[in-house]
C-alpha positions, 0 to 999 in steps of 0.5 A: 283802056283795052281798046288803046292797048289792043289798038297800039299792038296792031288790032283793029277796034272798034268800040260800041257805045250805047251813049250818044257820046262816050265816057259819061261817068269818067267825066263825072267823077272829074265833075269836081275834080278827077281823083284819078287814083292814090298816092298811098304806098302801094303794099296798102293800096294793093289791100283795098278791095276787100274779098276781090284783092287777091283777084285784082293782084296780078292787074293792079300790079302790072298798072300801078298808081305810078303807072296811071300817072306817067300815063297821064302825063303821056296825055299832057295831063300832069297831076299832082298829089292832094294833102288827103294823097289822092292823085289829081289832074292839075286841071282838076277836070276830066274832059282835057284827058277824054279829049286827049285820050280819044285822039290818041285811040282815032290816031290807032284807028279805033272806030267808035261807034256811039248809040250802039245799044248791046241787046244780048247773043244773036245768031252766033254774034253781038246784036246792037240796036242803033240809029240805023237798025239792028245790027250783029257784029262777030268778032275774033273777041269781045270784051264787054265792059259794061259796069255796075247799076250805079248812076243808071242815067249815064248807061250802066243800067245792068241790062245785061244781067239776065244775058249772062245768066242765060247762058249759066254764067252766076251774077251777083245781084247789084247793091249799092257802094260808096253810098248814103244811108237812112236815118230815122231823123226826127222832123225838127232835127231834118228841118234844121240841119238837113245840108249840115256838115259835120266835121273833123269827126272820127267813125267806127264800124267793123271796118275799123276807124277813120277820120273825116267829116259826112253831111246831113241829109234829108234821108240819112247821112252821106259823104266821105266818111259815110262812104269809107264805112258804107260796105261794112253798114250795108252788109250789117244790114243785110244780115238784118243786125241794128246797125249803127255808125258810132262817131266821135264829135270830139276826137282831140278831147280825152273821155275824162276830161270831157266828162270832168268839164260837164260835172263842174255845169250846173245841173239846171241849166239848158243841154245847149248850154252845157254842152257848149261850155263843158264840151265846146259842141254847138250847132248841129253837132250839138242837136246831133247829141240830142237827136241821139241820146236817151234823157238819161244820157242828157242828164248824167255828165258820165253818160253825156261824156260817153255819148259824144265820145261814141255817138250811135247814129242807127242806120236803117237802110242804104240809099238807092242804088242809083245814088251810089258812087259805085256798086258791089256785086256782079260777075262771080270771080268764079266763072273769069279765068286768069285772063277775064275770058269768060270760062262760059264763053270763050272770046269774050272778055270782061272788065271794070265794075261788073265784076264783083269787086267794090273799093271805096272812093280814092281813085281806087275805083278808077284805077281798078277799072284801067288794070282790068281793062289792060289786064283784059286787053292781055288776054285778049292779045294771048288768046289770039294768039293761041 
């Protein structure tokens, strides 16, 4: 994104990529379908960025979701609204966009330079490891855009790290975002229903409620509804609290009318049973109530009824880094000015996910990083000038 708006105002571009091939996670998020951004009044979307959103104001506000979508369309990529209001390609695929998108930079003469491998300052510029040897490059300004540790196999491996704080710039270390979590599931429960879905459920966390649905895994838990609470169960971890999610299995059903139909079962029929008939939960759901109940919630129709109106799914540890979605932490907001020049390093510019900022899923995460890199490619154009 810095490169087209830097390109199209008469700079010259070059892009080092240390991938043999560029855009490897935008072409995974589109794997199964690319949810470019939301649809959502934008005074709420504006809110989704937990501590970093009055640090991102200024670059959402000058590329908005709207915005993102009339950009699209400048690419012959239209899109179109899902019922969950997230923005979608018509396509439903990320690579006619990429392909679209990289003509358009080779039409404003931005040079791409593919296995150009970042190694750190060197002799007053950039040293890259290539194909053909190692090489400084010495721009008039840099910007670097190297992402999180999230998904390292797709090039965000978070080598750069140590570089920065080399030079005295504070990086957070990474943690993971939009992640799974472990569970302590028993053997018998994993062997069944590891791959279940569990739908039409509402979590709770400290980050508030929300409906949807998560799968059981053989680790844990992990989906959507996962993600949307992952930075609230994550922190609460850290923090070394016992951290549980609580869901509800049945939230179209009153706690008292729950609790009246399982009083009317007979006491000496199966747990199966009575779920069944008093509260229509089957299957996994069901298996769910038993994995995470005491005897004495199993037995009693009040404490049963609470149960599966607040189920405590105890948490003990996010999934690894490399399985997120995304990562939070990175460069502190501190040592970037208004611009996203590094106060450290005049000339160089920073975008995207390494800086410490997480979203959770929704094209938030996308839309983010195209602001930043449109906010960098300003200030870049602005220190230029001076």
């Amino acid at each position: 994104m810095a490169a087209e708006i830097m390109s199209s105002a008469g700079h010259r571009v070059t892009v080092y990529e240390a991938m043999p091939t560029v855009a490897r996670k935008f072409l995974l998020a589109g794997k199964s379908g690319l949810n470019i951004t939301h649809s959502e009044d934008y005074q709420r979307f504006a809110t989704r960025f937990g501590s970093a959103n009055g640090r991102l104001r200024g670059a959402l506000d000058a590329f908005r979701p709207d915005d993102i979508r009339q950009w699209t369309a400048t690419l012959d990529t239209e899109t179109f609204v899902g019922t969950s209001g997230r923005v979608f390609p018509v396509a439903m695929k990320a690579s006619p966009l990429l392909r679209a998108w990289i003509r358009r930079l080779d039409a404003q003469g931005v040079t791409i330079r593919t296995r150009h491998r970042w190694q750190g300052f060197s002799d007053g510029g950039y040293a890259f490891e290539t194909p053909e040897g190692n090489h400084v490059a010495r721009p008039d300004a840099a910007l670097l855009a190297l992402g999180g540790q999230s998904w390292p196999r797709l090039g965000s491996d978070g080598r750069w790290i140590d570089w920065l704080r080399n030079e005295a710039i504070a990086v957070h270390d990474f943690q993971p975002a939009n992640c799974g979590f472990d569970v302590n599931w028993s053997g018998v429960f994993r062997e069944r229903f590891a791959g279940a879905a569990i739908k039409s459920v509402v979590a709770t966390s400290s980050a508030g409620s929300s409906q949807g649905e998560f799968v059981v895994t053989q680790h844990g838990i992990e989906g959507s509804l996962v993600y949307a609470h992952a930075a609230a169960l994550r922190d609460a971890l850290t923090s070394g609290q016992p951290t549980t999610l609580s869901v509800d299995l049945m939230p179209g059903r009153a706690l008292e009318r729950i609790e009246g139909d399982l009083a009317k079962q007979d006491a000496k029929a199966s747990l199966a049973s009575r779920l069944r008939k008093g509260a229509g939960l089957d299957g996994v759901k069901a298996n769910l109530v038993r994995e995470c109940g005491g005897d004495a919630d199993l037995r009693d129709p009040a404490r049963l009824a609470r149960l599966i109106k607040a189920l405590p799914i105890s948490v003990v540890a996010p999934r690894p880094i490399a399985e997120a979605i995304s990562s939070a932490g990175g460069i502190d907001w501190d040592e970037i000015d208004e611009h996203y020049m590094l106060k450290r390093r005049p000339g160089l510019f920073v975008a995207g996910e390494m800086i410490d900022w997480e979203a959770p899923t929704g094209g938030y995460l996308l839309t983010a990083c195209f602001a930043t890199g449109r906010a960098a490619a300003r200030g870049i154009t602005d220190w230029l000038r001076a």
